[in-house]
N, C-alpha and C positions, 0 to 999 in steps of 0.2 A: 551428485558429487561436484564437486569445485573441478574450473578448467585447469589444463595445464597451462604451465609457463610460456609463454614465446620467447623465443629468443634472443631477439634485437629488443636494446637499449632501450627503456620505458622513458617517456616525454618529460621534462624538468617541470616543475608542477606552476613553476610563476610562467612556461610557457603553453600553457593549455588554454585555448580560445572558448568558446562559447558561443562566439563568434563567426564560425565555417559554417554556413551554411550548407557549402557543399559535402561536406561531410552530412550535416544532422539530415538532409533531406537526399541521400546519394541512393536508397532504393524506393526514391519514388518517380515514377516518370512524370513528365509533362501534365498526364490527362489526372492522372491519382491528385497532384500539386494544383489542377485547377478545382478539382472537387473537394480539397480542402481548404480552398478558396472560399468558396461558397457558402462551404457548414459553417466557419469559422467568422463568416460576415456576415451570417445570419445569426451566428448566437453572442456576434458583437453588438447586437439594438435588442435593448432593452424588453420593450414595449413584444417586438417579434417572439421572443423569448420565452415571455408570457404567455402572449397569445397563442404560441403555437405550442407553449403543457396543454394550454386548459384543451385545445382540442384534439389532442393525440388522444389525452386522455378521453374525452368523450368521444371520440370515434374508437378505442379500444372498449370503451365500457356497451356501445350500440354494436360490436363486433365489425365496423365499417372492415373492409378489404387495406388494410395500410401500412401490414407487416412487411410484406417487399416495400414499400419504399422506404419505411424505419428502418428494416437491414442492411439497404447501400447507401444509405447514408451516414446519420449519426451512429446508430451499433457497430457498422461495419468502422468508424473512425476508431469511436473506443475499443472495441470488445473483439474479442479473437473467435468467436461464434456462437452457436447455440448448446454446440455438444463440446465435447472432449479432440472427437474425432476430425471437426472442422477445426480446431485450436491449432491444427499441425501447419495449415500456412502460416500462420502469427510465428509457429516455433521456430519454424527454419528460417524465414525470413530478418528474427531479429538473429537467429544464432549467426548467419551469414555475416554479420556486423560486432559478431562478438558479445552481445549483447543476451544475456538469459532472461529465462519467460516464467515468471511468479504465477501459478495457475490460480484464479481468484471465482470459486462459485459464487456467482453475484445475486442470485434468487434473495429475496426478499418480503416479508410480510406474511408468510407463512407461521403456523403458532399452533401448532396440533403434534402428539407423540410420533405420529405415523411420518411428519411431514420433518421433524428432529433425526428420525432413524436415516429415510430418506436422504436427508443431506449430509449424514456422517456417511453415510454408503459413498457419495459421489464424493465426498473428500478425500477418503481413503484409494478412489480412484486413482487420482491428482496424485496421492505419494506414491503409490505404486507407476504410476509413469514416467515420474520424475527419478526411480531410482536407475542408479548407471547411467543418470543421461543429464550430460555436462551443459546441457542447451535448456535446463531447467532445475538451477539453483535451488530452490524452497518450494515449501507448498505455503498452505495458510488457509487461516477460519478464522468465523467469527462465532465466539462463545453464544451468541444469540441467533444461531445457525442454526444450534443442536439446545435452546435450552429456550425456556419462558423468561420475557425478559419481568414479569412481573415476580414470578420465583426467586430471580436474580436481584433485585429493588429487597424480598422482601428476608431471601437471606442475610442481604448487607446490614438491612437495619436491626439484623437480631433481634424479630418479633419472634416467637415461638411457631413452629411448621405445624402442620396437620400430620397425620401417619400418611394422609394421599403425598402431600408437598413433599414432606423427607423422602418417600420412595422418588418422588420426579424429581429429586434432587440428585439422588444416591445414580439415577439411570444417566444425568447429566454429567456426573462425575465419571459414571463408566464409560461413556461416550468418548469423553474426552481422550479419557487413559487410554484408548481402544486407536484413539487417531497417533497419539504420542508415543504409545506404545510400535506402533507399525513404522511410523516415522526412524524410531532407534535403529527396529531390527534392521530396516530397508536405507539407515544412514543417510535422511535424508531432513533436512532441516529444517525447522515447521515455525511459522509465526502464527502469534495469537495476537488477532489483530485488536486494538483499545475501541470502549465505547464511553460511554455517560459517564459522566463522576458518581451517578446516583449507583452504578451498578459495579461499575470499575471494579471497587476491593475485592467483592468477592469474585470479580475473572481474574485479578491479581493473584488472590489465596491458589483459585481452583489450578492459576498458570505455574509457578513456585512449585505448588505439589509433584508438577509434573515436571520440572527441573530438577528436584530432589532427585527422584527415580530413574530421569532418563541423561542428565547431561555432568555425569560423574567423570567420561572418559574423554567425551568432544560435547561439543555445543551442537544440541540438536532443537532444543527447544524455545524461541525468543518470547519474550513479551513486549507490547509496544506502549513507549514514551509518549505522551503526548506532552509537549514543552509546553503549551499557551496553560496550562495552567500551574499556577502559582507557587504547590507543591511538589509540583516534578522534580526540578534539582536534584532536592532532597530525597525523595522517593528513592531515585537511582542510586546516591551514596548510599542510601540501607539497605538496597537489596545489593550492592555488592559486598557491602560486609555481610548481609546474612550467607551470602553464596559462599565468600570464603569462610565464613567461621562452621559451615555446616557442606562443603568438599564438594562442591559444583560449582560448576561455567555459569555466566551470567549470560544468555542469548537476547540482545537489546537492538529493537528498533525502534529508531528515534524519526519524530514526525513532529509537526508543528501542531496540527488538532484539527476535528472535523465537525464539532457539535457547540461553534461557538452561540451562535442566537439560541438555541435549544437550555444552552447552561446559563444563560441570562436568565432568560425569558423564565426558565423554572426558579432561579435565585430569587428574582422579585417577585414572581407568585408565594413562594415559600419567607418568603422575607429573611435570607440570609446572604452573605457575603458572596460575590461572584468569585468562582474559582479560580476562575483565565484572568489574565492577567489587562491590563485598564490598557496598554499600549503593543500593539506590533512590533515597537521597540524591545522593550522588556520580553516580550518571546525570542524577538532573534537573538536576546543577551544570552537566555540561561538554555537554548538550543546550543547557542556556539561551544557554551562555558559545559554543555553535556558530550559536545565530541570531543571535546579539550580534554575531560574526566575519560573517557573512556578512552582515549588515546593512552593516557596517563596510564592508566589499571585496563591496559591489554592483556597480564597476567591472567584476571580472570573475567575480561568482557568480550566477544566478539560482538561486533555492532554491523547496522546497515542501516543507511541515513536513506530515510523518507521523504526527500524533501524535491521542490523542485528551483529552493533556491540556487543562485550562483554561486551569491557569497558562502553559502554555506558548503557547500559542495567544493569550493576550490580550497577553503579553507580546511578540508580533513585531507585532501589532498596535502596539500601543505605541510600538513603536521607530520603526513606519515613519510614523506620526504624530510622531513629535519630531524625523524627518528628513528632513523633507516629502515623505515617498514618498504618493504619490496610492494610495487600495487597491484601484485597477484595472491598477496596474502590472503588465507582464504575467510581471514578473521576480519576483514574488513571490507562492504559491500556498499554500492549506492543504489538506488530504487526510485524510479519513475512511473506516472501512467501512462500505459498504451497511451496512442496518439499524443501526448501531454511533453513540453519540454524536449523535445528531441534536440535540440542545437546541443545540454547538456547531456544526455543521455550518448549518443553516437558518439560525441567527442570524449567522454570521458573512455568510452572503449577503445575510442582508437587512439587513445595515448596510452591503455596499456592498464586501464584501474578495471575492476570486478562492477561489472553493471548490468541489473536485473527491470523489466517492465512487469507490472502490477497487468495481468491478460484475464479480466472479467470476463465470464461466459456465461450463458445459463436462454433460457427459453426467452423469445423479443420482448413479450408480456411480462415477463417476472424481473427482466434486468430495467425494465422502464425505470425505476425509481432512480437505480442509481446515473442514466443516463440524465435524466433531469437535475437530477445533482451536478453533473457535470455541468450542462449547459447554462444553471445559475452560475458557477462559480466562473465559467467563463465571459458575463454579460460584462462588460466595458461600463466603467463607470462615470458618469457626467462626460461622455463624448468620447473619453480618453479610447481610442484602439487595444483591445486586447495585445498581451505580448504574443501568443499565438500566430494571431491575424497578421501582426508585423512582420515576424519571421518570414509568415508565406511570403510574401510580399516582397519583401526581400531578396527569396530566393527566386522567386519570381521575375524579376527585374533583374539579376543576377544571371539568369540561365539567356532574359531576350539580347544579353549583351553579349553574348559568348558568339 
């Protein structure tokens, strides 16, 4: 459930920093700020970054002994732990900051019935933890959690199913209904999080279905926007018309996109038109122009911005100040990753707005993947220092002058 109100006077939004470092870094001490020092200048070279996948990975593939040092390092930067149980330092310590905890099973690469049921079981964890407990906003999945993404590719394209495929479809559908369904009873607000264009529509269709049936009375169930491609805009204005012309809440979360090289690199294979859009530019245009729209048609969207931009983040601020949206509305939310962006994360809670961390967990071995995803996205490009690494640094230099 959404927190309550405070009392004193929420921060005028043209004066909110990004800037405090004492704030964004105010529960961590000395020794935590020098060991993210270190992660953070190691996965600012390139070359290191590299080198040290390819032999994580060959030392997990020869079973080397390297889980403890993968744990206190990078898992322990991103990831709030292995189980559920361990997740509860991450909760309390962002709750302490005002800040809510998005429970995110991060297991990956898994592709078997048994290993689908599996990960609906520990989702439905996530929503049962999360219910009555104001320190943990949403839950969330990924439609390729609980389904075959080749199922998914092969319903989009409207080939005709097998009698085996329609039944693994019909069990993906119930899977779903079976997490949405829990989420209603237990009032607790679920994201379905975006993947490929090639598969998107139908977690589009299958996410919709489940807006139908569940988000008549409050917004329980979101889908997420991915702005860097071309169609989104548009996308959103039709599923808010569909929402209002058929008497459900639109539940939107907006993100800029995670599959840009992949949507290439398949476009030129396929020989058609890229989806995402040619410039960075143009994504931050029709990301802006989507909280604009959903600012606009709050009647029937409640939203939560993905993102770890500034601009974009100060700018919904903005808007909901010059609309007099109070920033405990519970209709409107901002979201960050664990370790990722904390200067906006902290400070937007301690001025008084709704702010939630993306808290991956799942076994060291099975979260590998998406740690390595981090660690590319954070590699410094042609010399330039990560924003991350500056921050430290910052704060850093900041604290030996105090």
């Amino acid at each position: 459930m959404t927190k309550t109100s405070i009392s004193q006077p929420m921060m005028k939004a043209d004066k909110i920093s990004f800037e405090d470092m004492s704030i964004a870094f105010s529960d961590k001490s000395d020794l935590q700020l020098k060991k993210m020092y270190l992660i953070f200048a190691s996965m600012n070279q390139n070359w290191l970054v590299k080198l040290g996948t390819f032999f994580i990975k060959l030392f997990i593939f020869l079973h080397f002994p390297i889980k403890k040092l993968i744990k206190s390092t990078v898992f322990e930067q991103f990831c709030g732990g292995e189980t559920l149980q361990e997740c509860n330092k991450a909760i309390e310590n962002l709750d302490k900051a005002k800040i809510g905890t998005i429970l995110d099973y991060s297991v990956e690469g898994e592709d078997s019935e048994s290993s689908f049921e599996l990960t609906k079981e520990e989702i439905l964890k996530t929503i049962e933890k999360a219910q009555n407990n104001s320190a943990i906003p949403f839950a969330v999945f990924k439609v390729t959690g609980i389904s075959s993404t080749e199922l998914l590719e092969k319903v989009q394209s409207e080939v005709p199913l097998t009698a085996e495929e329609s039944s693994a479809f019909e069990r993906v559908h119930q899977r779903m209904y079976d997490l949405c369904s829990k989420a209603a009873e237990l009032h607790v607000r679920i994201f379905v999080d975006a993947e490929e264009s090639w598969i998107q529509d139908a977690i589009d269709a299958l996410t919709y279905d489940m807006m139908a049936h569940f988000n008549k009375q409050e917004c329980i169930v979101y889908n997420t926007f991915q702005m860097y491609r071309k169609d989104m805009l548009e996308n959103l204005k039709a599923a808010t018309e569909t929402a209002r012309k058929n008497g459900y809440l639109l539940g939107v979360k907006l993100v800029r996109g995670a599959y840009m090289e992949k949507e290439r690199q398949r476009a030129h294979e396929g020989n058609y038109c890229e989806p995402v859009h040619e410039t960075k530019e143009n994504t931050d245009k029709d990301f802006n122009l989507a909280v604009e729209y959903a600012v606009t048609n709050r009647d029937a969207i409640s939203i939560c911005v993905g993102t770890h931009n500034e601009y974009s983040c100060k700018y919904l601020a903005q808007l909901m100040e010059k609309n007099g949206i109070d920033a405990k509305d519970k209709h409107f939310y901002f979201a960050q990753l664990l370790g990722m962006s904390d200067n906006i994360s902290y400070n937007l809670a301690h001025a008084g707005y709704n702010v939630a961390k993306y808290v991956p967990y799942g076994p060291v071995e099975a979260v590998m993947p998406y740690l390595f995803r981090r660690a590319a996205e954070n590699t410094s490009v042609a010399g330039q220092a990560s924003r991350e690494f500056t921050l430290i640094k910052k704060e850093m230099v900041r604290r030996q002058k105090r």
